[in-house]
C-alpha positions in Angstrom: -39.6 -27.2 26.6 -40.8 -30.3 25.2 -44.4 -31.1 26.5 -45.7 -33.9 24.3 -43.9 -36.3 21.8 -46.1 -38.3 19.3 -44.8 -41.2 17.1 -46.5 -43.0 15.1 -44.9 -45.9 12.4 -41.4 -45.4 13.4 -38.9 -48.3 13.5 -40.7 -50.9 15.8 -43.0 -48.4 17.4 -46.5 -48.6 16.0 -48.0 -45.8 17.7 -46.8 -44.0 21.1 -47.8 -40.8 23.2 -45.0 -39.3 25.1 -46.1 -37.1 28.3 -42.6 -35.2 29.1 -43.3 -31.8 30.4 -40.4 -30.1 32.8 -37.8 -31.6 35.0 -36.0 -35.1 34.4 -37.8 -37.9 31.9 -35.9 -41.5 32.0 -36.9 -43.5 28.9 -36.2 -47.3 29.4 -36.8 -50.4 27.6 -35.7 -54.2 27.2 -33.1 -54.3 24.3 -34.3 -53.7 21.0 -37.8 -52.3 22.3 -36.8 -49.5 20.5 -35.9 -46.7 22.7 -33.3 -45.3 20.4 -36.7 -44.5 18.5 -37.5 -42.0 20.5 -34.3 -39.9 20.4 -34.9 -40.6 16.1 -38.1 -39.1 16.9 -36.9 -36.6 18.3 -34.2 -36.1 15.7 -36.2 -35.8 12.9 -38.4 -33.2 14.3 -34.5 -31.2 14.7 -34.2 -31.4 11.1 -32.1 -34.6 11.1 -31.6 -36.5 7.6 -34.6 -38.9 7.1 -34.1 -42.6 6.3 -36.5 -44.6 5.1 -35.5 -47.5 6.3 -36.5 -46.1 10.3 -40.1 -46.6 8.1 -42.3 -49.5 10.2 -42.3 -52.6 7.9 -45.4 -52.5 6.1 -46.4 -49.0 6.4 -46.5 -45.9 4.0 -45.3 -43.4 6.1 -44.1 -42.6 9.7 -45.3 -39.7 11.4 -43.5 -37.9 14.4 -45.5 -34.6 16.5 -43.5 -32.2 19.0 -45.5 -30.1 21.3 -43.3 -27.6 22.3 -44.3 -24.7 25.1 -42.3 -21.5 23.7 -42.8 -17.8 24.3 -45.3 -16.1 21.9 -42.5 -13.4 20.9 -38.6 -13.6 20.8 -36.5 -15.3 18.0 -38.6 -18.7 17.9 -41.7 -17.1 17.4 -40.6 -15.1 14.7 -39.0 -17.3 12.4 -42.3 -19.8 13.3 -44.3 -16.5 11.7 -41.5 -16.1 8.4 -42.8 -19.2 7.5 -46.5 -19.0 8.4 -47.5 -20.7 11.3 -48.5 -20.1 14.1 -47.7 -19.8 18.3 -51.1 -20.8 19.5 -51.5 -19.6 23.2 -47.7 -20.5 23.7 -47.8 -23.6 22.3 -45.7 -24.9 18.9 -46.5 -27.6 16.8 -43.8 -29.4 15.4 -44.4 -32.5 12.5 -42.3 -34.0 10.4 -43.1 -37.0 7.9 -41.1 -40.0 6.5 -42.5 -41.8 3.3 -41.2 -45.4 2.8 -39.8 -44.0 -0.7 -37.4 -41.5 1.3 -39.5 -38.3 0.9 -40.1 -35.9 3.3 -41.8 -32.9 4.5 -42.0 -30.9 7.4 -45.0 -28.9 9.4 -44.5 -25.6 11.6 -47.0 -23.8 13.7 -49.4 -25.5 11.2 -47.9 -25.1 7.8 -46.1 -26.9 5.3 -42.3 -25.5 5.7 -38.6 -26.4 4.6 -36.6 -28.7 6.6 -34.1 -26.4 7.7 -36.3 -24.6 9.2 -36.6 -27.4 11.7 -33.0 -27.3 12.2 -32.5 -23.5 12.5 -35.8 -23.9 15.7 -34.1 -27.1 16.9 -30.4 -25.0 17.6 -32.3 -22.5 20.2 -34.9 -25.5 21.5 -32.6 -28.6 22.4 -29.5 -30.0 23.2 -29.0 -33.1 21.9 -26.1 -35.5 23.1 -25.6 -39.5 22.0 -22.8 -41.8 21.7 -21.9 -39.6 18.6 -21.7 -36.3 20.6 -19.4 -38.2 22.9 -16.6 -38.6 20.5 -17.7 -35.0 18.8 -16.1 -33.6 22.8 -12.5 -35.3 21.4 -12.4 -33.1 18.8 -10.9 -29.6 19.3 -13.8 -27.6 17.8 -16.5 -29.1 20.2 -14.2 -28.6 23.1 -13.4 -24.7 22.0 -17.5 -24.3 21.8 -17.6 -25.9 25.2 -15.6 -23.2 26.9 -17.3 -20.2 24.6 -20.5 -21.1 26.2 -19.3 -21.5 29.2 -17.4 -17.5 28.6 -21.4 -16.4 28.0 -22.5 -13.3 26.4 -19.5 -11.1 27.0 -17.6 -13.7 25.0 -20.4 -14.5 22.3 -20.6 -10.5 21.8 -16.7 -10.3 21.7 -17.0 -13.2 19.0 -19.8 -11.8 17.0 -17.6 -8.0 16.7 -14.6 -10.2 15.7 -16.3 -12.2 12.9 -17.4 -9.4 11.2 -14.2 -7.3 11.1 -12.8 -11.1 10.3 -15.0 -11.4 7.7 -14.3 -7.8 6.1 -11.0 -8.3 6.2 -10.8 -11.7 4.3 -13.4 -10.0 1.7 -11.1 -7.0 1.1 -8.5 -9.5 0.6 -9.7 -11.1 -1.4 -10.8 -8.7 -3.7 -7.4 -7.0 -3.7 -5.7 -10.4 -4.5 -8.1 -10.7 -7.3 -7.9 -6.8 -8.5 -4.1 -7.5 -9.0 -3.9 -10.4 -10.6 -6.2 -9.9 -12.9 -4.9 -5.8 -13.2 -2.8 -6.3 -16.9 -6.0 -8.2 -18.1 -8.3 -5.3 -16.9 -5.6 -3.1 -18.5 -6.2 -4.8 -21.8 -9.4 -4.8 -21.6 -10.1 -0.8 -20.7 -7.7 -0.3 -24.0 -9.7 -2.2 -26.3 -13.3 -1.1 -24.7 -12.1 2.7 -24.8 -10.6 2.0 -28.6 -14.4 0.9 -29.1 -16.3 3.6 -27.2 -13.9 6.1 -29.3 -15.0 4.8 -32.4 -18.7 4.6 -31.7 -19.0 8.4 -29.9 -16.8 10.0 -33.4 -19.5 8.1 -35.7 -22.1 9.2 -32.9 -25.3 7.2 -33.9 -28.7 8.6 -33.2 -31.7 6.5 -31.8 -33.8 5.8 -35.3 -31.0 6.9 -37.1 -30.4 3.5 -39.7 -34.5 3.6 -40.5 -34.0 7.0 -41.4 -31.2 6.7 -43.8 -33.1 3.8 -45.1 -35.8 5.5 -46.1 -33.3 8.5 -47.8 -31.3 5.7 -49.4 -34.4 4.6 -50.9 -35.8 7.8 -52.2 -32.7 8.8 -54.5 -31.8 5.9 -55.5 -35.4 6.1 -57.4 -35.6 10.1 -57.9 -35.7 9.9 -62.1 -39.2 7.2 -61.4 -40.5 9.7 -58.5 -39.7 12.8 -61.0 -41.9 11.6 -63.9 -44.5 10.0 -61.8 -44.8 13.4 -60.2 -44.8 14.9 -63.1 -47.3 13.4 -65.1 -49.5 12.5 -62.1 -49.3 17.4 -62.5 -50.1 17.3 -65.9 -53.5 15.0 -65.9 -54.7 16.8 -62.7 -54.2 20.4 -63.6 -52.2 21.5 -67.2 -50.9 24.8 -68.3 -50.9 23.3 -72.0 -53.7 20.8 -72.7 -52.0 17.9 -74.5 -54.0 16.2 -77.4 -56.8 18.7 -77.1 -57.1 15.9 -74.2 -58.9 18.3 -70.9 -57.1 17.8 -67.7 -58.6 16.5 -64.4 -59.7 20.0 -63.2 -61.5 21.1 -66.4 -63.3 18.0 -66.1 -64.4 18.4 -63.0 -65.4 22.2 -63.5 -67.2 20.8 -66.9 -69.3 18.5 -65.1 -70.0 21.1 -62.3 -71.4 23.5 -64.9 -73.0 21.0 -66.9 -75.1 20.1 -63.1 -75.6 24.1 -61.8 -77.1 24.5 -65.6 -80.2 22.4 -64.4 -79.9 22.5 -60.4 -82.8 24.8 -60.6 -85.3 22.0 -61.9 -84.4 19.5 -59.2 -82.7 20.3 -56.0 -81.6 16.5 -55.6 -78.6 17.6 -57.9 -77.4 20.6 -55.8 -75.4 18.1 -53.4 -73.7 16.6 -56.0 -72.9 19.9 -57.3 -71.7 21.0 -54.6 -69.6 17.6 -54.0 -67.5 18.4 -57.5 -67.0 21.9 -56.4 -65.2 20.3 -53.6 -63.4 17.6 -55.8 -62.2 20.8 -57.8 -60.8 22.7 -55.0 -58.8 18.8 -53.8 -57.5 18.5 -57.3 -56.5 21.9 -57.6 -54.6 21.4 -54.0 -53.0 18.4 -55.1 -51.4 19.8 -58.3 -50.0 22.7 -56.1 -48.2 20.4 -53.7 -47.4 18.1 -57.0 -45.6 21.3 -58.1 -44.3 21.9 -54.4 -42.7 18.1 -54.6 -41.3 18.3 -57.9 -39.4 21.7 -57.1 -38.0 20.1 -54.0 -36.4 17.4 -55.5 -32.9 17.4 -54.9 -31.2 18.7 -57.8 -28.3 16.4 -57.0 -29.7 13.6 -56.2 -26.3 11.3 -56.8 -24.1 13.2 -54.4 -26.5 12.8 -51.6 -27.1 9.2 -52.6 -23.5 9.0 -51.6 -23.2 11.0 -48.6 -26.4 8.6 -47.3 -24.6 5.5 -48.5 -21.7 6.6 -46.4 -23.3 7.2 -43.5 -25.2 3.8 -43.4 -22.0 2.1 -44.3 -20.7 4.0 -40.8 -23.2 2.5 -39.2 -23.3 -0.8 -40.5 -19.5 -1.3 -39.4 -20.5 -0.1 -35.9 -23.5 -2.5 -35.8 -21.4 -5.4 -37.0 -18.6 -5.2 -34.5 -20.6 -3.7 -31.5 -23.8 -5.4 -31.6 -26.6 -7.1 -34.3 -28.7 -3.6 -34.2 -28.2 0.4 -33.8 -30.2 -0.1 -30.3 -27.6 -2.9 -29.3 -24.6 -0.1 -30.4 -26.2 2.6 -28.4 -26.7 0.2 -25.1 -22.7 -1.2 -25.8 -22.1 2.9 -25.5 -24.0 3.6 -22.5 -22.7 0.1 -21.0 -19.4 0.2 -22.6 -19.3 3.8 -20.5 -20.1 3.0 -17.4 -17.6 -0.5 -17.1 -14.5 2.0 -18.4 -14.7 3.4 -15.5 -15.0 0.6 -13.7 -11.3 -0.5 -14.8 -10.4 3.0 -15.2 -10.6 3.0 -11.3 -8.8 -0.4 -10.6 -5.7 1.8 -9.3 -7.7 3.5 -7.0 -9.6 0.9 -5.1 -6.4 -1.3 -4.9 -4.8 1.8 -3.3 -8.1 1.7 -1.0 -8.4 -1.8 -0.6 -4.7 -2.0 0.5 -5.2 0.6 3.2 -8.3 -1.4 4.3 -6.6 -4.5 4.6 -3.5 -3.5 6.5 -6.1 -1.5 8.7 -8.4 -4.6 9.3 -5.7 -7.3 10.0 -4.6 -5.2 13.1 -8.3 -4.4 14.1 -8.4 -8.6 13.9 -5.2 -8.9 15.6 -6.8 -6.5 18.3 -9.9 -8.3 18.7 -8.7 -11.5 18.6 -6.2 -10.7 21.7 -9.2 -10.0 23.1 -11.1 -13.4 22.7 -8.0 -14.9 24.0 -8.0 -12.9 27.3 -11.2 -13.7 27.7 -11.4 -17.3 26.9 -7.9 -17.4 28.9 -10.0 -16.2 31.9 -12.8 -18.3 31.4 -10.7 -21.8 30.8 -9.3 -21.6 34.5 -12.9 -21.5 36.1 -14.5 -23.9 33.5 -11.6 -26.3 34.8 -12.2 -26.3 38.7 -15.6 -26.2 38.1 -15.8 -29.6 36.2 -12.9 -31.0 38.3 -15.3 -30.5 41.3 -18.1 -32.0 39.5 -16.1 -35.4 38.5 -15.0 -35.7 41.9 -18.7 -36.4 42.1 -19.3 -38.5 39.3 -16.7 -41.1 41.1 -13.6 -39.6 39.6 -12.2 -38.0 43.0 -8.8 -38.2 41.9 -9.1 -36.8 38.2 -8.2 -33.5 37.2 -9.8 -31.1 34.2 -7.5 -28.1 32.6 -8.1 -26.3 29.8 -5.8 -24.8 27.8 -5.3 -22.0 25.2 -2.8 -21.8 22.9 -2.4 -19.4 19.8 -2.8 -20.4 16.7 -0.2 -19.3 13.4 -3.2 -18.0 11.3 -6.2 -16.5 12.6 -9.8 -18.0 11.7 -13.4 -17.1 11.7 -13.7 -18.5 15.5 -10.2 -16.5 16.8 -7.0 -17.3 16.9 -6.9 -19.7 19.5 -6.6 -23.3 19.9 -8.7 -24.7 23.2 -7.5 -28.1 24.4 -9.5 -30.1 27.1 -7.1 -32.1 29.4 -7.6 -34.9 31.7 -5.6 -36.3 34.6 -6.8 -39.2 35.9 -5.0 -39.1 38.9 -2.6 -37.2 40.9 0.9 -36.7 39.3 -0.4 -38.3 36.2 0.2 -36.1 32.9 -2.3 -34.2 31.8 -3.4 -35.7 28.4 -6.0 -34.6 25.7 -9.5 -36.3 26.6 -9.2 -37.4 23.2 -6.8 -39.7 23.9 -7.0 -40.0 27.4 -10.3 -40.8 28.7 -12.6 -44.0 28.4 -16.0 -44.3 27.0 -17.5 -44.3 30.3 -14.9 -41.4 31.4 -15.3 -39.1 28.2 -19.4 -39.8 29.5 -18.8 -38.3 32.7 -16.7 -35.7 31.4 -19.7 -34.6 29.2 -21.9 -34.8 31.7 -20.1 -32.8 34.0 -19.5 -29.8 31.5 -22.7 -29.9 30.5 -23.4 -29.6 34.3 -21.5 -26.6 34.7 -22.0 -24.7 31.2 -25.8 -25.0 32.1 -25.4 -22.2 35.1 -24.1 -19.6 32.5 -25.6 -21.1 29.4 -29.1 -22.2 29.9 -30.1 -24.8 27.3 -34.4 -25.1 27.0 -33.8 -29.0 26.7 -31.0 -31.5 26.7 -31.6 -34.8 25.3 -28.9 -37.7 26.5 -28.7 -41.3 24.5 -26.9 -43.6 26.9 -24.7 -41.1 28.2 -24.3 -43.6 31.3 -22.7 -46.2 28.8 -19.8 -48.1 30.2 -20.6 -47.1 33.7 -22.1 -49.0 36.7 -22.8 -48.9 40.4 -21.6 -45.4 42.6 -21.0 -43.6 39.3 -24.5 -44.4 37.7 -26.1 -43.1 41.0 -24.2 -39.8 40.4 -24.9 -39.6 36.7 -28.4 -39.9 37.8 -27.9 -37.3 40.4 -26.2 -34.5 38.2 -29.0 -35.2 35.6 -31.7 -34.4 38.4 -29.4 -31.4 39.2 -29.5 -30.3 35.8 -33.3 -30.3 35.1 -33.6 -28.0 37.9 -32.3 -25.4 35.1 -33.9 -26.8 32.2 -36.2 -29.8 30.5 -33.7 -32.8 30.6 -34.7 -36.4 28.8 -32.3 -39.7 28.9 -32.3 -42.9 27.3 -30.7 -45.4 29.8 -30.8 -48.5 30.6 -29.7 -47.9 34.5 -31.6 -47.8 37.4 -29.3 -46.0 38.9 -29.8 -43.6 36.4 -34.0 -43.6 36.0 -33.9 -43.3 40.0 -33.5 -39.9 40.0 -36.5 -39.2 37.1 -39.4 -37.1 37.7 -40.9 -39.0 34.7 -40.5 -41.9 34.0 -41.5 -43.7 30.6 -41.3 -47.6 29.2 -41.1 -48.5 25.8 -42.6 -51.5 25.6 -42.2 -54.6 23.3 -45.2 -56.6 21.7 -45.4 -59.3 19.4 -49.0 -60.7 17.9 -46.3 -63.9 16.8 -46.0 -62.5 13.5 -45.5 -58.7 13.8 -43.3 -57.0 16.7 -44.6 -53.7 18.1 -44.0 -51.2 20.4 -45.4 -48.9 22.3 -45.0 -46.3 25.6 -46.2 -46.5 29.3 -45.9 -43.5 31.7 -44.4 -45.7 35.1 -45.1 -45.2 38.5 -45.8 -46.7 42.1 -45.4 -50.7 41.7 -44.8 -50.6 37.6 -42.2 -48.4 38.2 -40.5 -50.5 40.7 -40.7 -53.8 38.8 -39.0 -52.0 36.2 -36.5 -50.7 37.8 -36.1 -54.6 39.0 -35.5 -55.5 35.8 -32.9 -53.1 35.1 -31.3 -54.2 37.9 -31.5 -57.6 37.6 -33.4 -58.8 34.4 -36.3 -59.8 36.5 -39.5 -57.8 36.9 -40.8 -59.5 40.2 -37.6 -60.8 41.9 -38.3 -59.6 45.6 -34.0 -58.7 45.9 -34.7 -56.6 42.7 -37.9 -54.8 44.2 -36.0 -54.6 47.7 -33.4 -52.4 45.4 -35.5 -50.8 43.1 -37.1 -49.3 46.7 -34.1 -48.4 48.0 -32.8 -46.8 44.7 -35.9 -44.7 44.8 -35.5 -43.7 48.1 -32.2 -42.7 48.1 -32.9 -40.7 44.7 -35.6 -39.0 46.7 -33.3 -37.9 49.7 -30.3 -36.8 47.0 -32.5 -35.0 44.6 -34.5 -33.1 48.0 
């Protein structure tokens, strides 16, 4: 529940502390005092869509706190962790800001978190009904949820199995729907990538492959220039003929070696130098060998393998340009190309598989959706005495509740049943959708009194009612007021009214009161009790805070709410 409620810059309030806390809170207020602010308040901390105009004229931002008292494990408490925060000795902490610009930002358990988060805590922590939810309960979908709550967990587990067979069924669907319209295109498309693959595994490229040939092509297009170089570079190093009488490398060398050891006795500083063209012999003498090595190995014919390399990299250079800008790309298209053939190769085989799996999941739905209707069936006869009961009560002895289940042509995510809620107003009267056959004040009652009876199988945490005694009076208010009290036996249950009849039966009751300094209206929020409370129940009752008729009834009110609710 809902212990606390802080607002602070919000419409006309300035600044307000609301104590709520268990059992039944009235919130009440002269006209435009802004009581609707607190069920805004109480909105935005739900996740509802911020508006900057609820922004207090003249101030940056308005600021709204929730103190709820939650368990320290279970759903709540987790998702509170996935985002951060905190559960501090059972308590949550719940903020939300509204910038007069229109930005936003929510706080969890302490940290900054998204908005929806707000709303995914606010659908297990309160209940909210206004004027708005009155005319959602005309609609068929509201009135279907009605009775699945009302149905409880065998139902909600029935429901859950359903919608995932449901869901499988509609994937598998649509998956086969897809797979055979788009089967001749997938056709085309496994010819042309298996024409491809075929070309690419007969030239069968090899990783490195292109630099390779590069570096071939290069050599014998230039073997005459690498001959001669090689060949010269031989003859300077080491001769068998000395040309010119000119020495060779080698017999330099040796002649300089010889010239050194000759006089290596007389100063030992020349030995390592000796000893260093001894070595440069030896190198030179080991580079003419592989000189002669290299020029034997040329290919003797040089042309033909030009061509045969040419070939190749013209092979290559065809796959390159119509499978991708590089040999890497070719070999990924191969290895790709590979695995997506047989992705279209098997389109005949999952159809086959997908068509068995449909046919076998639309009777598993048609199975389980017979069974939603039995039990929704079962549920819709005790869901109507029950609230028939309860508006005899409300001052509607004579009106009747059915519900009804009818099956639907197609079935849908929810079932494949359509729940109607029916009113009679009286005896003999036809029994008419509440849509179209209740009032304001009657669809009100007929809220209430659901909500009444769903809460014994369906425990909300909190319910929150805006005016839900609007466009009733008198005997009615008094049992409004007394279901309410009934219901926050069960759970935490705050109203906005503007009945006394109504705030009689509170535990709690709160004023939002209006100031004015002449140029600026504010408002703000009293806890009521002994003589404030009665003056303004008074002035509920009759617009006058100290009219001694109005206290007399305020009294009796309270006294009468005291013997009802005991």
């Amino acid at each position: 529940m809902i212990e606390e409620l802080g607002i602070r810059d919000l419409g006309v309030i300035a600044e307000a502390t609301l104590p709520l806390g268990p059992g039944f809170t009235a919130v009440t207020g002269e006209t435009g005092a802004g009581k609707t602010m607190v069920v805004t308040a109480l909105g935005l901390l739900l996740g509802s869509r911020a508006d900057a105009g609820a922004v207090r004229s003249g101030a940056k931002q308005a600021w709204v706190e929730g103190r709820w008292l939650v368990s320290d494990d279970g759903a709540i408490a987790e998702r509170v962790a996935e985002t951060g925060g905190e559960i501090e000795a059972g308590e949550l902490l719940l903020g939300r800001s509204v910038s007069a610009e229109g930005r936003s930002r929510a706080v969890v358990g302490g940290r900054s978190a998204p908005i929806g988060v707000l709303g995914e805590l606010g659908d297990q922590l309160v209940v909210v009904h206004g004027q708005a939810d009155q005319q959602r309960l005309r609609s068929a979908v509201a009135q279907r949820e009605a009775l699945d709550r009302f149905a409880g967990p065998q139902l909600q587990v029935a429901l859950d199995e359903y919608r995932a067979v449901f869901t499988k069924w509609r994937t598998d669907a649509a998956e086969l729907v897809r797979l055979r319209e788009a089967h001749d295109a997938r056709a085309r498309e496994a010819d042309e990538l298996r024409a491809a693959l075929d070309e690419v595994e007969a030239a069968d490229p090899q990783p490195g492959e292109d630099a390779e040939l590069q570096e071939r092509a290069d050599r014998l297009s230039n073997l005459e220039d690498l001959r001669l170089a090689a060949v010269q570079a031989r003859t300077l190093i080491s001769a068998d003929e000395l040309i010119d009488d000119a020495p060779d490398a080698v017999a330099l060398i040796d002649g300089a070696r010889r010239h050194l050891e000759r006089v290596v006795a007389h100063d030992a500083a020349l030995a390592p130098i000796a000893e260093a063209l001894t070595s440069a012999g030896f190198l030179l003498a080991d580079a003419a060998v592989e000189l002669s090595g290299y020029l034997t190995g040329l290919d003797a014919d040089g042309a033909r393998e030009l061509e045969i390399v040419q070939e190749r990299r013209a092979v290559l250079g065809g796959l390159i340009r119509r499978h991708g800008g590089t040999l890497d790309e070719v070999l990924e298209f191969r290895s790709a190309g590979g695995l997506r053939l047989l992705e279209l190769e098997g389109d005949d085989e999952r159809i086959a598989e997908l068509e068995a799996s449909v046919v076998e999941l639309e009777a598993e739905v048609d199975r389980r959706a017979s069974r939603l209707t039995e039990l929704r069936t079962a549920a819709a006869s005790t869901l109507a005495a029950a609230v028939t009961a309860e508006l005899g009560a409300l001052a509607m002895p004579d009106a009747s509740l059915s519900v009804t289940v009818e099956p639907t042509l197609e079935p849908a995510a929810h079932g494949r049943d359509h729940v109607a809620i029916l009113l009679s107003p009286h005896p003999g009267a036809e029994p008419r959708p509440v849509s179209r056959g209740a009032s304001g004040g009657e669809l009100s009652r007929v809220m209430l009194a659901i909500e009444v009876v769903i809460g014994g199988t369906d425990p909300v945490p909190t319910f929150v009612f805006d005016e839900v005694d609007a466009g009733v009076g008198g005997a009615a208010a008094i049992e409004i007021g007394r279901r309410l009290a009934r219901l926050a036996e069960r759970s935490q249950v705050i109203v906005v009214t503007h009945l006394a009849q109504v705030a009689a039966f509170a535990t709690n009751h709160l004023s939002v009161v209006k100031g004015t300094d002449g140029r600026v209206t504010s408002s703000s929020v009293r806890q009521l009790g002994g003589a404030e409370r009665e003056a303004e129940m008074a002035r509920l009752l009759s617009g006058l805070a100290d009219s001694a008729s109005g206290l007399a009834h305020a009294r009796e009110l309270l006294e009468i709410a005291a013997v009802r609710v005991a």
